[in-house]
C-alpha positions in Angstrom: -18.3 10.3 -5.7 -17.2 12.9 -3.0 -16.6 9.6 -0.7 -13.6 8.6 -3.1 -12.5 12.4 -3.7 -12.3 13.2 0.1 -10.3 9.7 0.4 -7.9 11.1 -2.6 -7.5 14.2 -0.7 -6.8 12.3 2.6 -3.6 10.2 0.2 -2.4 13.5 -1.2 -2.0 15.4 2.5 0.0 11.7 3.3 2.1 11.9 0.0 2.7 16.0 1.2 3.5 15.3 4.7 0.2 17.4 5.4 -1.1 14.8 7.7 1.2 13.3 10.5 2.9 10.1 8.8 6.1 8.2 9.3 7.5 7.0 6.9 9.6 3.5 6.8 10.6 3.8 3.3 10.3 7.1 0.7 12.0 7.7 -2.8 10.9 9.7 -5.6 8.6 7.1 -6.9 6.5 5.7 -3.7 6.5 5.7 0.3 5.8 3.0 2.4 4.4 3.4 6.7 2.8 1.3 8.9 -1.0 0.9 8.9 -2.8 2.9 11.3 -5.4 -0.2 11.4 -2.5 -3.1 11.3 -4.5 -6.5 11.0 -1.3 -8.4 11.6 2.2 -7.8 14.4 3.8 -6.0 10.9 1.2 -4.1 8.4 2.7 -1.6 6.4 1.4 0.1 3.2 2.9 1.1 -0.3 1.8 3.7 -2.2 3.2 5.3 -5.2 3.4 8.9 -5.8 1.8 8.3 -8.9 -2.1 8.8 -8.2 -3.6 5.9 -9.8 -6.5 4.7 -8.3 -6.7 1.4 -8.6 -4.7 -1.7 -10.0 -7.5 -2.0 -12.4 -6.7 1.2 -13.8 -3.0 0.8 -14.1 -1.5 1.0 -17.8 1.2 -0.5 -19.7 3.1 3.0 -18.9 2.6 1.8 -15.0 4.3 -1.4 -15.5 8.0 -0.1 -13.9 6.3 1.7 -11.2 4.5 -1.4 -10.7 7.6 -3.8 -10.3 9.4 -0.9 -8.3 6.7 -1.2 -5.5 6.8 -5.0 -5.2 10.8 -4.8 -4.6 10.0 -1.5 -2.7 7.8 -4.1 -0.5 10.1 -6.3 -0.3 13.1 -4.6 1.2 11.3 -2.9 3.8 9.5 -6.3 4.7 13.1 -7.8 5.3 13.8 -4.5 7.0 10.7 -5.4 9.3 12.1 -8.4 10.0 9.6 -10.6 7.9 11.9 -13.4 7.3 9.9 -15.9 8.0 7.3 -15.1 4.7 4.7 -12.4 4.6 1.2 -11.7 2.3 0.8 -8.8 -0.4 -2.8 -7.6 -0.6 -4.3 -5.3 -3.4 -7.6 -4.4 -2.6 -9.6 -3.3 -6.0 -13.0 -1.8 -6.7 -16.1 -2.3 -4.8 -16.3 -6.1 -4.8 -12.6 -6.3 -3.9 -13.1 -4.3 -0.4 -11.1 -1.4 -1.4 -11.9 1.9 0.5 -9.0 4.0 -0.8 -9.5 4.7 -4.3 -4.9 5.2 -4.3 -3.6 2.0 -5.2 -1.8 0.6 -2.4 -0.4 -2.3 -1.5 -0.6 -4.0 1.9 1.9 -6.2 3.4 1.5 -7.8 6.1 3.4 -10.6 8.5 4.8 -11.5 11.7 2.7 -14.7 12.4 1.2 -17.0 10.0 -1.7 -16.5 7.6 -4.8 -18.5 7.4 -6.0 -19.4 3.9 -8.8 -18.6 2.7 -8.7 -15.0 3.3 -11.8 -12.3 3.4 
């Protein structure tokens, strides 16, 4: 699907600095900004370095990197100033809404959520 490749290519130019980013948070594993399209007063992203596509495709030799972006999350979200609570969202596959085929995670905060979402 050249939709999902050119969407890779977009993550990899982020991951290389290629494309003008800031980052909030960056270690060997993963990097974490703000999203250009925040739906909430704090939306930042967390992406590993890792390509995997989606959570779905994760394997059992994911599971640290997996763990390291929650905690990754979570200290930039108390950096942010999220003290108050915030909401994790993985988008995956089609049905799930993704449009990024990199697995990231969205966290967002600064005012409260509704329930249901989507």
């Amino acid at each position: 699907n050249s939709g999902k490749q050119a969407v890779r290519i977009e993550e990899g130019k982020i991951l290389r600095k290629e494309i003008p980013c800031t980052f909030i948070y960056e270690d060997d594993k993963c990097v974490a900004f703000h999203d250009i399209s925040a739906q909430a007063p704090v939306h930042f992203l967390v992406i590993p370095r890792k390509p995997i596509p989606q959570l779905s495709k994760a394997t059992e030799e994911d599971e640290a990197l997996l763990g390291h972006l929650m905690l990754v999350g979570k200290k930039v979200a108390a950096e942010q100033g999220l003290d108050e609570g915030f909401r994790v969202v993985i988008n995956d596959g089609k049905n799930g809404a993704q449009s990024v085929y990199h697995l990231h995670l969205h966290f967002l905060g600064g005012r409260q959520m509704k329930w249901p979402p989507g």
